[in-house]
Each structure stands twice: as structure tokens, then as C-alpha cells.
N, C-alpha and C positions, 0 to 999 in steps of 0.2 A: 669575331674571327672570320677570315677570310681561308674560302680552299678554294686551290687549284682543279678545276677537273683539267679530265684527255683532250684532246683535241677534238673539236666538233665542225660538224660539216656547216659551212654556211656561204651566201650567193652574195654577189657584187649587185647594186641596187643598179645597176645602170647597165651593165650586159646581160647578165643574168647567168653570170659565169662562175665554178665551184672559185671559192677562196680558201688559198691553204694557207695553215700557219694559223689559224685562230685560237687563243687563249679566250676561256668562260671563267669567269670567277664568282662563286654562290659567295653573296653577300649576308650579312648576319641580321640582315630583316628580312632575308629569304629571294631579294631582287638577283638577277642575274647581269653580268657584266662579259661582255665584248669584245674583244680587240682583236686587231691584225694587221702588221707591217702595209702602211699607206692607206689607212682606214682609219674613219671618226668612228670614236666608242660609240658601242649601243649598250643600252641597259634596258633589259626587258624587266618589267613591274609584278608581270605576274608569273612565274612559272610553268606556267600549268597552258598556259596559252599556244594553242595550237600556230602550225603558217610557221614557213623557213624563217630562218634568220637572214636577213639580209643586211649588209653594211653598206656604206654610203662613200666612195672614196675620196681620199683627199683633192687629189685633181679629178677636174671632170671636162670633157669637150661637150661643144652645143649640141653635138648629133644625139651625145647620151641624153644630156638634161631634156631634149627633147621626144628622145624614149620615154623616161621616166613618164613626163606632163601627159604622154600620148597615152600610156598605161594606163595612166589616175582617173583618163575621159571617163565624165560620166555626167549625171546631172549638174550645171553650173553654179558653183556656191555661191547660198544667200539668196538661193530660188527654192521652191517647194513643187512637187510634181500635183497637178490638178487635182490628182484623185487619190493626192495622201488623207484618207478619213480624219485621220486623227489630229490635223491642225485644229489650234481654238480658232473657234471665230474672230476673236481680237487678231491672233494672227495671220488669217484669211485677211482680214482687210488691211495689216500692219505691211503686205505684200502685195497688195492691190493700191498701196496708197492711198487708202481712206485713214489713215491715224494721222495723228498731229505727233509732237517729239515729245522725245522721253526724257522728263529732266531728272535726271539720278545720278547726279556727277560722282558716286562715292561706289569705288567698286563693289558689288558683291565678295562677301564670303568661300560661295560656295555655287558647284553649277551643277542640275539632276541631270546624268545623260542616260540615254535610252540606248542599249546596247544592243539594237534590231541588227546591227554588225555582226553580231555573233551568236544570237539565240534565232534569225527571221519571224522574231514575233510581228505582227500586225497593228495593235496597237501599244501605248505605253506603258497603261495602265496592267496589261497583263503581260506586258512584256519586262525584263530586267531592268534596271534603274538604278545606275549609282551615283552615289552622292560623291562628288570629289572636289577637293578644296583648286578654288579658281586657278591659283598659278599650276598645281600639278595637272590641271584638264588644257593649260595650254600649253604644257611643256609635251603631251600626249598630240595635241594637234599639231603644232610648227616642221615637226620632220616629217609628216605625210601629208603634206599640203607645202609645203615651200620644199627646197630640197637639201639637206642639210649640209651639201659640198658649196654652194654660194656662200656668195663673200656677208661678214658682221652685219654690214648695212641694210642689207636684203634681208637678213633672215631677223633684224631686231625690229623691219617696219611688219615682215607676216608675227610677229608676238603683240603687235600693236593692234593690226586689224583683227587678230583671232581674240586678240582679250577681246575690242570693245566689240565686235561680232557677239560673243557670249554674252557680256555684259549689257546688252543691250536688251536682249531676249529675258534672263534674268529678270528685269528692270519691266519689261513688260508685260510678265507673270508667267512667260514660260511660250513657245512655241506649241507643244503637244499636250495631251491632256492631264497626263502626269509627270513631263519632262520638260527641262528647257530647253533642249535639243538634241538632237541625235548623234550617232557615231559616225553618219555614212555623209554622201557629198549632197545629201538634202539637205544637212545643215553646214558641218565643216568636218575632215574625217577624224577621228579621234584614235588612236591604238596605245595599247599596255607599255608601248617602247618609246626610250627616248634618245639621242643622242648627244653626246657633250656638246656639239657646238650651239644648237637648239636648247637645248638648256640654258646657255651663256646669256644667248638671244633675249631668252626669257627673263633670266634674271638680272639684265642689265635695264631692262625696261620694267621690271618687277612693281603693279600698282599704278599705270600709266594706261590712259585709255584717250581716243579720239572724239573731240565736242565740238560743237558749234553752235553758237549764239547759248550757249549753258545748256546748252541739252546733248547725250550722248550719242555718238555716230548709227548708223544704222549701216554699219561698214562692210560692205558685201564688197568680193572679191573673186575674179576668177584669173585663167591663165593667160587669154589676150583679151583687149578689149576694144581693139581696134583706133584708127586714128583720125578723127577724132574720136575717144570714146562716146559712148552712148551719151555720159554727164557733160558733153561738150568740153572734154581736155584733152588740147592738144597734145599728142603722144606720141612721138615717133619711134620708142623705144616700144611699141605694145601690138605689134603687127607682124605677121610675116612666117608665121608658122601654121596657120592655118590650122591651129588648136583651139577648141572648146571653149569661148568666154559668152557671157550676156552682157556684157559690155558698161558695168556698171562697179563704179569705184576704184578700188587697188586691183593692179595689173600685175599677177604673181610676176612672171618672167621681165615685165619693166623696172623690177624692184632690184633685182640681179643686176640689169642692164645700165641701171643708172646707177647703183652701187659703183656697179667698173670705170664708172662714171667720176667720182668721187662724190656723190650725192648721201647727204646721211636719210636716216631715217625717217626725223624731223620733216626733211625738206617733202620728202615721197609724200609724207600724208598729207603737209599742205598742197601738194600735186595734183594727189590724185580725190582729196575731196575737199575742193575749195570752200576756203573762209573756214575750216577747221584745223584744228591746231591740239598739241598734247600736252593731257593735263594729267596732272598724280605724279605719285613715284617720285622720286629727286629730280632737282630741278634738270632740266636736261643740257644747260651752258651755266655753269659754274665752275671758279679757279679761285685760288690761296695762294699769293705769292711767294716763292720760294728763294731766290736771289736771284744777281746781273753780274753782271762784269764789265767795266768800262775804264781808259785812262782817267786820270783824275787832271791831266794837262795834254794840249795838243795845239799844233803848230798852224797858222793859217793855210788853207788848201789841202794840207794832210789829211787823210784818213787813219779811221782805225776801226779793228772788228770789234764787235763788242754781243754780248745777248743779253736775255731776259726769260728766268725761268717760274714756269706754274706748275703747280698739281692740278689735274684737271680734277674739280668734284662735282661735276654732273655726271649724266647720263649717258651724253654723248660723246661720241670717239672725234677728237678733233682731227683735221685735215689740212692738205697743202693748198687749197684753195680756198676755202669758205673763213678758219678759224688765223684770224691774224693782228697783229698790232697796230695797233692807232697810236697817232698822238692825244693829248687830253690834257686841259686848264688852258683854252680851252679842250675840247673835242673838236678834231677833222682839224686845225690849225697848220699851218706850214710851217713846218720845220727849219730851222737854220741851217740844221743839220745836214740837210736833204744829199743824197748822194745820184743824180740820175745814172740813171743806169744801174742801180743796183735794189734801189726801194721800187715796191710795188705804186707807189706813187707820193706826190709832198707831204701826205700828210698820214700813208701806210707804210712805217718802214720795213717790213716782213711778214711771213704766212708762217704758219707752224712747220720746223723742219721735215718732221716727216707723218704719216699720215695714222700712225700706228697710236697716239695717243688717248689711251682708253682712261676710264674712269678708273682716279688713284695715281695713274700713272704721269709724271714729270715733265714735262714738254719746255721746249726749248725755242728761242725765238730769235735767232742769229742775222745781225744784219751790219751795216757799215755806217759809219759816222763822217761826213765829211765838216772839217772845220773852214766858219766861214773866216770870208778874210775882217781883219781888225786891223786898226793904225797904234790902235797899246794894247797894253793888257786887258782884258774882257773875260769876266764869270759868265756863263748861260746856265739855266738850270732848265733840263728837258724830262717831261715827264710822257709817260707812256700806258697805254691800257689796252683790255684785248675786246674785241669786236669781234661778233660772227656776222657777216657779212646778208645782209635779206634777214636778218634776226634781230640783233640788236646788242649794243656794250652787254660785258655783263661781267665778273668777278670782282678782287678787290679796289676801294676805291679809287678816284682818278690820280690820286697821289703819292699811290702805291709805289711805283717806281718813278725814283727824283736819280737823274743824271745831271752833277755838276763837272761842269770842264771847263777850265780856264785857258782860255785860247790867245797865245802870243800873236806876233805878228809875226811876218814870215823877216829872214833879215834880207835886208836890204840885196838887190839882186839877186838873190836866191830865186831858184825854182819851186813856185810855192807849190807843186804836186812832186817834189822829189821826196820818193819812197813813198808815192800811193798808194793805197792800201794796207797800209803798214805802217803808223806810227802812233806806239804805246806812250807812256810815262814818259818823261824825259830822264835819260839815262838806262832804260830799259834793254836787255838785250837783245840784241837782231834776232835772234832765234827765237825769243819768245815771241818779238813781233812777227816774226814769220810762220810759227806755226797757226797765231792766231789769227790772222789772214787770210789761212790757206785753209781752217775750218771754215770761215765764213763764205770762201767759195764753195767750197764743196756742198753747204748747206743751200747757196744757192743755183747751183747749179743744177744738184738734185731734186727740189721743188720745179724747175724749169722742166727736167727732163719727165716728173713725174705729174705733171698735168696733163689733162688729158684732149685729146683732140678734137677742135670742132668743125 
């Protein structure tokens, strides 16, 4: 059972200003819940835990997010301060670059933090230690360490480097002498609270960590990291605020920056730590074909709108750039079909209409069919598959969708593009062919306008 409490005081994570209007709700495992008109929930874990409540707002400007990061300055995550005692010596040299890699491709269970955050104990062994299952310790880190108003992309690649961050440490017997890491930004920060979109994060990538050549990342990350970073990657996206990084790995605010970018998750960590790539968790470009729509006849030179629909069952949120249809039997083939000026090229007839295609969710692949010209009657049968672009095909087979049209000739003196863009079945109504025309502008028009600028 859930109660309402009274309204309670709590602060904007990015001004630092009173929030009114907050609803708290005591959940029946005893967790606390959040909310207020133009704010992401928080859920505080443990009630007892001292420190304001602060919400994280829906919209945020750069000047804020660059409050926040300027706040958070402290020691550069994925660094140890010289005269932390209590490193293992494995870890001493795990940070000096004397260790070779860690091959433990299979997540951990569970991660010991050391909660020096909130007791100032000195060392680990006498300090607090809690055991918490891996995904709940990084649903604790991604909202104080990335910041939970940026965009999916951003906040599912900081769920990636904070898994294989822990997972790595785990895998190498622990950072401290009786923890695998700590709470504060000597390792990565950790707090009792989460919020829903951070949660998402986490659990869209759920069991997914960062490898290279079969061994596990050693995935450090901070706020900028300069351009070229330290690891030599080109970055243009990772400079210019003149905030706190060591300049090695993932580029918190580059993760943002190329999100707005339309960059997924995937792509950042092949980015930002070359020749690695993510493994675990469901695959992350997987689809089940769901149905198309196309004439079953069409006239030489005519057109006509037509799609093709998937469920997306990866991991990944498909996009107007990257996730788009190929042809296939073969693959890359030129199309008869081909419509210029309207296909991303001969042999890519469209990109995913819109860019919001999450995992589960249905996506749609809207483009135009121009028929070629024939001197009789002529069957073609065209098949189609989807490709992430710098990734690779991937869903159901290549003959998954079969488009057969039997294409007349145009008649004799006719204009063989009269009612371009527009010619369904034969005897089809105008209107139906008009409306379905005027979807497939619109889907591409909106891809056009929703790319981004270079």
C-alpha cells in the first residue's frame, strides 16, 4: 500500500531553487517517491538518509548542466588520490598501468561499496560496506555522475561505463581492502536515490558491459576530456567548458552532446574507447518483422508510397540516421525500384521515420517506389532488410519482406510520371492514393528536417 504524505520541501538540481508542488509517496518496502509538475521522479532507497531532496528538471539549459558538473568537481573518476592508504597493491599498479587485462566477460553479481560518503571512515575494513546487487549499485551511480535531464542516449552510454567501471574492479578483486569501491568520485559517486529516467538507462542496457579483444574495459570516465583526448580520440564535442577531466575514456558531457547528435550509445563507446565494443544483455540491433504495405500493380514511371514495419527487439533505440533499410538477395543491390530524390540512395530506400524507436516498440519504414518502365507486362519481386549503418544487417532474414508488383506499360503517349507519387492498385481511390503519398512525405520530410547539422 502506498500513502500520501504533506507536501515537502525540496531544491531544483540545477538552480538550487525551493520546488513547490511536491508529492512524496512511502512506498510498501519502505523506499520514498518524488514527484513535481516539470520534474523526473526520484526515489530515495533509504529513508533515513540525511541531504535535501533535490529533483532533476525535465528541461535543462547548458549554463545549468554546467552548474551541476562544476558542483560534482572533485577528484577525476577512474583516478585514486596518491595517498588513498587503503588501495590494494593490485590496484596501485591496476592505475599505474602495470596490470595486463581482465578477462571476465560475465558480469558480476554483486558489488562491496565502501560508504566513506557517509560514515568519513579512513579505511574499508573499518569502515561501512554494503553489499548491493550490480544493477541496483548502478542505478545509485548514473544520476550523480551523468545528469539525469539529458537525452536516453547519454544517460544509457554513463549505465554502460559505470557497469563495466564496477565490473571491472569486481573482476580484479576489489579496489580497497575490503571493498570494490567506494561511494565518493575516487571511484564513481554512488547515493540511496534514483531517478526514473536513470533507471530506464539502466535497465535498457541491463547485463551489458564494455570489452576489448575478450577482456573487460577498464572504463574510466570524466567530464571533459579534451580534444584530442588523452587516448588519442578525436573529440570535438569534449572541450570548452573548462571542467575537471584526466582525459582518459568516456566524456560525460560529450555523451549529451553527441546524443543531440543522434548518436546511440553503442556508437559513444566504440568512440570513446577504441576497438571495444558491447557485450551481454540482449542483443543490442535486433527486429521481428511485423508487416508492409504496397500495390500489388503499378503503371510504368509511376509511383507509389509504400512501408515496412518492425518491432525493435534489441537494446537499442533506433534512429533517423543510423537504423535504415537496405535492399537484400542480394544485399546493397540496386533497385529497380529506385525513386531519386526520394531514397537515401540505389540501394537504401529509407531511415526509420522517427527517432523514438525504443526497445518493444514498432517502427516504421516509409518510402516511395518508382516503377521502371516495361514494353509488356513485367512481375519484379523486391526484397528488403534493415541495416544499422558502421554496425552491420541485423533482424529477420533477407527474405523477410518479398514486394511483388507487376508493372504495365505506360499507354501509349501517356505521360508516364502522371500522378507521381501517387499510384496505388489499379482502380484504387484517389484519396486513398493521396493520403498515402502524403504520409510518405511527411515521413520524409521529417527525417530531412530531423537530422542533424554538420
Amino acid at each position: 500500500m502506498q500513502t500520501l504524505l504533506a507536501v515537502v520541501a525540496a531544491f531544483d538540481l540545477a538552480t538550487g531553487a525551493p520546488v513547490s508542488g511536491v508529492r512524496v509517496t512511502t512506498r510498501a518496502d519502505g523506499t520514498i517517491a518524488a514527484s513535481a509538475p516539470g520534474y523526473i521522479a526520484v526515489t530515495r532507497h533509504d529513508p533515513g538518509a540525511a541531504g535535501p531532496l533535490m529533483l532533476a528538471p525535465l528541461a535543462i539549459s547548458a549554463q545549468d548542466e554546467a552548474r551541476i558538473m562544476a558542483a560534482r568537481a572533485g577528484l577525476p573518476r577512474g583516478l585514486a588520490a596518491e595517498g588513498d592508504a587503503d588501495l590494494t597493491p593490485r590496484a596501485r599498479a591496476i592505475l599505474a598501468g602495470a596490470e595486463g587485462p581482465v578477462f571476465a566477460l560475465t558480469p558480476p553479481q554483486s558489488v562491496r561499496v565502501w560508504r566513506r560518503g557517509l560514515d568519513g571512515s579512513t579505511d574499508s575494513c573499518s569502515g561501512r560496506v554494503d553489499v548491493l546487487p550490480l544493477e541496483d549499485y548502478i542505478k545509485g551511480v548514473v544520476p550523480h555522475e551523468w545528469i539525469a535531464s539529458w537525452q536516453t542516449e547519454a544517460l544509457a552510454a554513463g549505465a554502460l561505463a559505470a557497469r563495466s567501471y564496477a565490473w571491472f574492479w569486481v573482476a580484479s578483486g576489489g579496489k580497497y581492502s575490503c571493498a570494490d569501491l567506494d561511494d565518493t568520485t575516487a571511484s564513481q559517486v554512488y547515493q540511496d536515490s534514483t531517478t526514473a529516467s536513470t533507471d530506464a538507462a539502466v535497465d535498457a542496457t541491463a547485463g551489458q558491459g564494455i570489452a576489448r579483444a575478450g577482456a573487460i574495459v577498464f572504463a574510466q570516465y570524466s567530464a571533459e576530456n579534451g580534444d584530442p583526448t588523452a587516448d588519442g580520440v578525436d573529440e570535438p564535442f569534449c572541450a570548452g567548458l573548462a571542467v575537471q577531466g584526466h582525459g582518459h575514456g568516456m566524456c560525460q558531457w560529450g555523451t549529451q552532446r553527441w546524443a543531440l547528435n543522434d548518436r546511440d550509445s553503442r556508437w559513444m563507446v566504440q568512440h570513446y574507447y577504441p576497438g571495444a565494443d558491447v557485450i551481454g544483455g540482449a542483443p543490442a540491433y535486433a527486429a521481428s518483422y511485423v508487416g508492409q504495405s504496397q500495390p500489388a500493380e503499378m503503371t510504368a514511371g509511376a509511383t507509389a508510397a509504400v512501408f515496412v514495419e518492425y518491432r525493435n527487439d534489441g537494446a537499442q533505440t533506433w534512429n533517423i540516421v543510423g537504423t535504415q533499410l537496405g535492399t537484400t538477395l542480394p544485399r546493397n543491390r540496386v533497385s529497380a525500384f529506385y525513386a531519386a530524390g526520394s531514397w537515401l540512395g540505389p540501394n537504401r530506400p529509407a531511415a526509420a521515420d522517427h527517432s523514438n524507436y525504443t526497445t518493444g516498440v514498432v517502427g516504421r519504414f516509409t518510402f516511395v517506389l518508382q516503377a521502371p518502365n516495361v514494353q509488356t507486362d513485367t512481375t519484379y519481386v523486391e526484397h528488403f532488410g534493415l541495416v544499422q549503418e558502421g554496425v552491420g544487417w541485423f533482424g529477420p532474414a533477407d527474405d523477410a519482406v518479398r514486394m511483388t508488383l507487376l508493372v504495365h506499360p505506360a499507354a501509349p503517349g501517356a505521360d508516364s510520371h502522371a500522378g507521381a507519387g501517387c499510384s496505388l492498385e489499379r482502380g484504387a481511390p484517389d484519396r486513398r492514393c493521396a493520403l498515402a503519398a502524403a504520409a510518405c512525405l511527411i515521413a520524409t520530410a521529417f527525417r530531412r528536417r530531423s537530422r542533424p547539422r554538420r
